[in-house]
N, C-alpha and C positions, 0 to 999 in steps of 0.2 A: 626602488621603494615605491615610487610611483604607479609601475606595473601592478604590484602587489597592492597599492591602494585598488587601481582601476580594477583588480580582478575581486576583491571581497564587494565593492559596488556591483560588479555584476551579478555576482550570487546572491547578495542580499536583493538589487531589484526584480530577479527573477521569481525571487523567492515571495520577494512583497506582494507581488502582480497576483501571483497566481494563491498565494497565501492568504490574500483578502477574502478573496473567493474563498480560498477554504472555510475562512472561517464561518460564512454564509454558511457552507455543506455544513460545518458540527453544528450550526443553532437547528440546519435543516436537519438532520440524523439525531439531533437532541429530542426533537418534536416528535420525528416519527419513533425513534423507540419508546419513548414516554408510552405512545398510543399502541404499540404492539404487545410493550410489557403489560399494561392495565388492562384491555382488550383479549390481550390471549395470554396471558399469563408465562409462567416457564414451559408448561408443557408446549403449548403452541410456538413459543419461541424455539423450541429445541424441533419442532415440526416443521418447520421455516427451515431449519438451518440445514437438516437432514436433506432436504428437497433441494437448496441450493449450492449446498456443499456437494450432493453427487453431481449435478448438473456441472457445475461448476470443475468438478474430478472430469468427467468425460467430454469436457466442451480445452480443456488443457490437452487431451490425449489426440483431441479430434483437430485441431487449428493449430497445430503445428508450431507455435512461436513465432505469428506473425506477423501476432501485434506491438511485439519488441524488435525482431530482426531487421523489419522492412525498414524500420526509423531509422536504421544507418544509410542503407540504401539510397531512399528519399531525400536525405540530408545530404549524402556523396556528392546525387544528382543535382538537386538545388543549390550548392554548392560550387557548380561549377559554370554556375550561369546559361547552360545551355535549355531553350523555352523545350525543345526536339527530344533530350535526353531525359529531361525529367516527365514530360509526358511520357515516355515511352515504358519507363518506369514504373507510372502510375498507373498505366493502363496493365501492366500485365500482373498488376499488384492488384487490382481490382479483379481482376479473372480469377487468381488464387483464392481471396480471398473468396466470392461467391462458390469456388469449387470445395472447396475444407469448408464453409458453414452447411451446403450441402449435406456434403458426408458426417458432419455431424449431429445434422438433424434428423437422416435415414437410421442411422446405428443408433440415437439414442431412442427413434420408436421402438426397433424393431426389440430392444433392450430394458425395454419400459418394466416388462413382471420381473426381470431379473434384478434390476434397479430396486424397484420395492421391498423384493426380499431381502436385497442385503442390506439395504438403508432400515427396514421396517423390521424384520420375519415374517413377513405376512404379504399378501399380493392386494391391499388396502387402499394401496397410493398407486397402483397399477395405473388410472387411466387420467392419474395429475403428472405422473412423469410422461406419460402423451402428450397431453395436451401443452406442456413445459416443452418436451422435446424443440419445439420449432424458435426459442428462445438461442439454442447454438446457433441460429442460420441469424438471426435477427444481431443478435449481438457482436459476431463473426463482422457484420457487414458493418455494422455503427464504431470496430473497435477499427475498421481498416478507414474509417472519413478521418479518426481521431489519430490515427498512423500521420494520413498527410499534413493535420493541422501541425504535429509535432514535428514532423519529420520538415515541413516547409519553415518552423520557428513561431507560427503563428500563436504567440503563446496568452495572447488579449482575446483572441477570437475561442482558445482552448478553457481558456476562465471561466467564456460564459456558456461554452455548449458543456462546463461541469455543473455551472449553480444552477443554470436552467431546467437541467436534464433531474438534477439530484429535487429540484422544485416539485418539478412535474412528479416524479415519482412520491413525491409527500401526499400531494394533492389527490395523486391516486390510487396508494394505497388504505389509507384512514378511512375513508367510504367504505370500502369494502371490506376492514378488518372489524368496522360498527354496524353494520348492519347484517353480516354473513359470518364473522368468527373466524373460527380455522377456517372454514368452506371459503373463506373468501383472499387464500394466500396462495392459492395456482395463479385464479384470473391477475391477482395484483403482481406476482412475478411474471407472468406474460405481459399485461400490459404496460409494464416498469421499461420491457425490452422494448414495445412497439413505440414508445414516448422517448426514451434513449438515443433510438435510431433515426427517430423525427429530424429532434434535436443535433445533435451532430451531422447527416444529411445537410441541413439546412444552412448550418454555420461551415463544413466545408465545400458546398456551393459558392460561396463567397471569393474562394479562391480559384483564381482564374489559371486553371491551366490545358495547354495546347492540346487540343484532340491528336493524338498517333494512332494510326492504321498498324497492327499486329499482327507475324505470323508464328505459326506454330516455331519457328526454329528460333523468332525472339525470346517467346514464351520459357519455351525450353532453356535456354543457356540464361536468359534473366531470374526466370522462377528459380532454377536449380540452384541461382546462389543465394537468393534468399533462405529457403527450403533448407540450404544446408546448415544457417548457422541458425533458421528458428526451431528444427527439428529436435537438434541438442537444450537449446533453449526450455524448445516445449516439453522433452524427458525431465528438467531441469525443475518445470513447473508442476510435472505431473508429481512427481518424486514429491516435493513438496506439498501440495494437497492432497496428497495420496496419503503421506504421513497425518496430517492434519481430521482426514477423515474418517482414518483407523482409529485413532485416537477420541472422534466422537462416537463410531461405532462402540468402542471398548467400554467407553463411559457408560453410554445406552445398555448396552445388555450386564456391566455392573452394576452401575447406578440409579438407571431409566432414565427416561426425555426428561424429566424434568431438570433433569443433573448435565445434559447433555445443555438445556435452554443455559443455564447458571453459567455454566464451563462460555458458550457464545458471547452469552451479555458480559463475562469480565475482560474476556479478551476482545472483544467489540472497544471496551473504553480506552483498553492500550494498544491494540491491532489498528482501530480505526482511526479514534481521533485524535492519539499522537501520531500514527499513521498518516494521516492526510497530512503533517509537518512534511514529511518526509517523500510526499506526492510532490507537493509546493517544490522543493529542492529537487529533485530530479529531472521535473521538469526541463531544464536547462542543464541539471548537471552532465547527465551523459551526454549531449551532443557536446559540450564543452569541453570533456574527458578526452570523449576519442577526436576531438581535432588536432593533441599533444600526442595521442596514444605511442606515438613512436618516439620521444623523449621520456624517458624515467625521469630526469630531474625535474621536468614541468609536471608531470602526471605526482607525482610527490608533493611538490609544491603544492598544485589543485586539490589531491586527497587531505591534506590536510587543511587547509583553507576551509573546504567542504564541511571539514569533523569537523573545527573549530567553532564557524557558525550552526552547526546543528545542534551541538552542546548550549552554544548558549542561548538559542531560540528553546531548546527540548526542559533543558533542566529545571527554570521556572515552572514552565506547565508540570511535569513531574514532581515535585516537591510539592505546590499545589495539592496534586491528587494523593501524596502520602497525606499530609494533613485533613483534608475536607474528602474524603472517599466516599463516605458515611453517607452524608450530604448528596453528593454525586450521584451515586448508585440510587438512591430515592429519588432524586429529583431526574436522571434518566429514566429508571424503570420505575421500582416501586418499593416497599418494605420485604417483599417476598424472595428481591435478588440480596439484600444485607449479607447474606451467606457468602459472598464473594468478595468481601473485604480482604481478607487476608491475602487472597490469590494473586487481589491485584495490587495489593502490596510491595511483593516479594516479585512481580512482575514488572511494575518501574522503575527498579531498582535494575532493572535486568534491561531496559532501554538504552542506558549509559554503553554501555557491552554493544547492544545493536546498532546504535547508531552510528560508533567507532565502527564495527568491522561491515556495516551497512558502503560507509563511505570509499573503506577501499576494496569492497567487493563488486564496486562498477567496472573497478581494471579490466579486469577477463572481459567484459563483454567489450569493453570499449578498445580492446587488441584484438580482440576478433578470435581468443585463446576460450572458443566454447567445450572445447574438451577439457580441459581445464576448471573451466565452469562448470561444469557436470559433474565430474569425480570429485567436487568441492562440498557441491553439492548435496549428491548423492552420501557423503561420508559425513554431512551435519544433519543430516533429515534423519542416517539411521540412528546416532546418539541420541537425538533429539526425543524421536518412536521410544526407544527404551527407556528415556529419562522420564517421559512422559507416563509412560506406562508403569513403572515403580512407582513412580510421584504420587499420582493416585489410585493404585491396588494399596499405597501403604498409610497413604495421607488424605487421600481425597482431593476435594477443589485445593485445598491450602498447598498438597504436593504436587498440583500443577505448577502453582507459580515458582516453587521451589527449582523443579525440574527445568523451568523457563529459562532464571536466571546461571545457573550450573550449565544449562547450555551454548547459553549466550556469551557467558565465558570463553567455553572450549573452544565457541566459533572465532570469538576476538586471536587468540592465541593462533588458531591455525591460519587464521588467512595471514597474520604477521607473517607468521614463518613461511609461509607459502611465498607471498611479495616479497617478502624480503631477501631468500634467495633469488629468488628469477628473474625481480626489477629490481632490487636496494634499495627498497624499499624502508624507513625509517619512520619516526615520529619524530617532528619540531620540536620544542622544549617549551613555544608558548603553546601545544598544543597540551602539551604534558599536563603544563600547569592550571588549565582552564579542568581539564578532566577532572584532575585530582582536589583540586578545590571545591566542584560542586558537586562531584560522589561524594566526598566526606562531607557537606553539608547535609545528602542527602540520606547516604549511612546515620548522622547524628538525629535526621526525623524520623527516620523510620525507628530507630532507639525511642526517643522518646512516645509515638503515637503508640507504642505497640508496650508499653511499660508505665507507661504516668496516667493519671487521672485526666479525661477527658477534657475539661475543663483547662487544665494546665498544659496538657498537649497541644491543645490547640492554639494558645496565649505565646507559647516558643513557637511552635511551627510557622505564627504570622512571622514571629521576627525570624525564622530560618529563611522566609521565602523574600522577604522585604531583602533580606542581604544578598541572597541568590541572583535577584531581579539588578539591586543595585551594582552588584560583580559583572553581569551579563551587559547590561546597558552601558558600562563603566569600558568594559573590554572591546563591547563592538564599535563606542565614540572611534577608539583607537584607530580601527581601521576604517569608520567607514565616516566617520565625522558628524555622527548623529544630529547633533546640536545644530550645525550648520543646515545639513538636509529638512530639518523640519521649520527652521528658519525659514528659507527659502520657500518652502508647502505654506507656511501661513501668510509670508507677504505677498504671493499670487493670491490666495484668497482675500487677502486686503484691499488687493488692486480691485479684485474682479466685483 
């Protein structure tokens, strides 16, 4: 019982550490899209997105997975106390990566009209996907400091090269989206990457590790095991913004950018800033995953542990956002995004689904079973393309969020079956019951906000969220002894 205290304290502290910070990133991402929605409106937002969703598709194809694979690696190495092997590690983790930011800064020049065309129809953005191009080499390199901060645990030093980095990039995009418009959203994505890289540069300098002299035959047999399991990784990632970006494309030439900006900004509110929940927990979760990875009964234990608290860290904030969207959406962007209400409705609803099958889809990579990971992959991205794609040919934004949650389903369902024959994988019965209780609360507001009078929706929805929060903070005392912990936070500040 004990174990099982000790281990939801450490999820929860991991989670707090790096959670605080998050919340910094949403006040910081609150701000900035307020200024990009008002400033450049849907069209510009859906021009933004276009320009960093390709980049973003060929900098996944181009970097190989390695800035998820190397983290087991670096943690192996760190891991085993040796100053020699984890330097040696590092070093030839640093030569990959300059060699793959490279290569993906030559292909995405020399790729730059073809880029436009299929992003645009038209060779218009030709020489902002140039000038963007050098953003793979810069990023590539700022995503390999952030490998060692993670991969060493440094998870205080990783907080602040995210709120600093996510700082900088406020401070320097708004200038230029007020004084130059759309003209002014190449320079602000190049110099987002050159402030990024500052930043993390600087914060893993802080860690002190052994210089090792490297030969080609280190290289070789160190690289090639990273290589192999970011490779799968990186198909894993392409697959999935590959799908993501067909699916803007498709928008674009049914809809137009402006439809494309609307589709960004609702799933920006449930992609990103319940997203960064879900940053917050990973952080720690996988290195903590695959330390068990060879026990099913702890890896179970853990998965559900994991689900437990992100249900009841998630489900507030969601329920929340069924109630006050309205609000939300205007006070992130503007009047002109209101259209995306419904989308994202039917889209947090569809978080419960993700963040269950979120928590035990770390398995696979945390067994090092990336084949496995791939045709997992690979077989929810393509329901996903198709759901998405009926969603809205037949509903619009509203049958996005439809197609969202209908996927998110199929995803919960198959990873069960998948785990559950090959580890034994199971649900605990407190996990059961936490699910089922704040889905159905949450089912019951989205009844009512989407059927009652405004006024009166809103007057339930307080008290759905008040009982949500009260269930939430009621379940987690349980394990984590709330009452006491913050006890103990206020009589240090007494003291001090």
């Amino acid at each position: 019982m004990e174990n099982k205290k000790n281990s939801y304290q450490q999820i929860f502290k991991a989670t707090s550490i790096f959670g605080g910070v998050q919340v910094v990133n949403i006040l910081i991402l609150v701000i900035r899209s307020k200024f990009i929605a008002v400033l450049l409106g849907p069209a510009g937002m859906g021009v933004a997105s276009l320009l960093i969703s390709t980049t973003n598709f060929l900098s996944s194809l181009t970097h190989f997975g390695l800035g998820s694979s190397a983290v087991k690696n670096v943690a192996v190495a760190n891991g085993t106390g040796d100053e020699h092997k984890l330097g040696q590690t590092i070093a030839v983790f640093r030569k990959l990566v300059w060699i793959t930011g490279m290569f993906g800064f030559i292909l995405a020049l020399a790729l730059s009209p073809l880029l436009s065309k299929i992003a645009f129809g038209n060779n218009k953005y030709t020489i902002s996907f140039m000038l963007i191009s050098v953003t793979l080499l810069l990023t590539q390199i700022s995503d390999g400091q952030t490998v060692l901060l993670r991969g060493t645990r440094n998870i205080k030093l990783m907080a602040k090269a995210s709120m600093i980095g996510a700082l900088m990039g406020l401070l320097i995009s708004i200038p230029l989206y007020y004084f130059f418009g759309q003209k002014g959203i190449t320079p602000s994505i190049i110099l987002t990457a050159v402030s990024g890289l500052c930043v993390t540069w600087f914060y893993s300098k802080k860690i002190k590790i052994k210089k090792v002299q490297t030969n080609k035959q280190i290289i070789v047999s160190e690289g090639l095991d990273m290589l192999k399991m970011g490779v799968l990784i990186s198909m894993s990632s392409l697959i999935s913004m590959g799908t993501s970006y067909i699916v803007r494309i498709f928008i674009s030439s049914m809809g137009g950018i402006s439809d494309v900006g609307l589709y960004n900004a609702g799933f920006a509110i449930i992609g990103t800033y319940v997203g960064l929940v879900f940053t917050a927990m990973s952080t720690d979760y996988y290195p903590r995953l695959a330390a068990v990875a060879n026990d099913n009964k702890k890896c179970r234990e853990e998965i559900n542990q994991q689900a437990e608290v992100a249900l009841l860290i998630l489900a507030p904030i969601l329920i929340i956002f069924l109630v006050f969207i309205d609000f939300a959406i205007i006070l992130l962007y503007s009047k002109e995004f209101i259209a995306i209400t419904s989308m994202v409705h039917w889209a947090a609803i569809a978080i419960f689904f993700k963040a269950t099958s979120w928590a035990i889809g770390i398995i696979f990579i945390s067994k090092g079973a990336t084949k496995l990971f791939f045709w997992n992959e690979l077989i929810t991205n393509t329901y996903l393309l198709g759901l998405n794609i009926l969603g809205y040919y037949f509903f619009g934004l509203t049958g996005l969020g439809v197609s969202f949650l209908i996927g998110y389903i199929l995803h919960l369902v198959q990873m069960y079956i998948v785990t559950n024959r090959l580890y034994g994988f199971t649900f605990d019965s407190k996990f059961i019951k936490i699910f089922l209780f704040q889905f159905l609360l949450a089912i019951a507001c989205f009844i009512s906000v989407s059927f009652l009078q405004k006024n009166l929706s809103y007057l339930i929805g307080i008290c759905f969220i008040t009982i949500s929060m009260f269930f939430s903070w009621k379940e987690m005392n349980k394990r984590i002894d709330l009452n006491l912990m913050l006890s103990k936070i206020l009589l240090k500040k007494i003291k001090k």
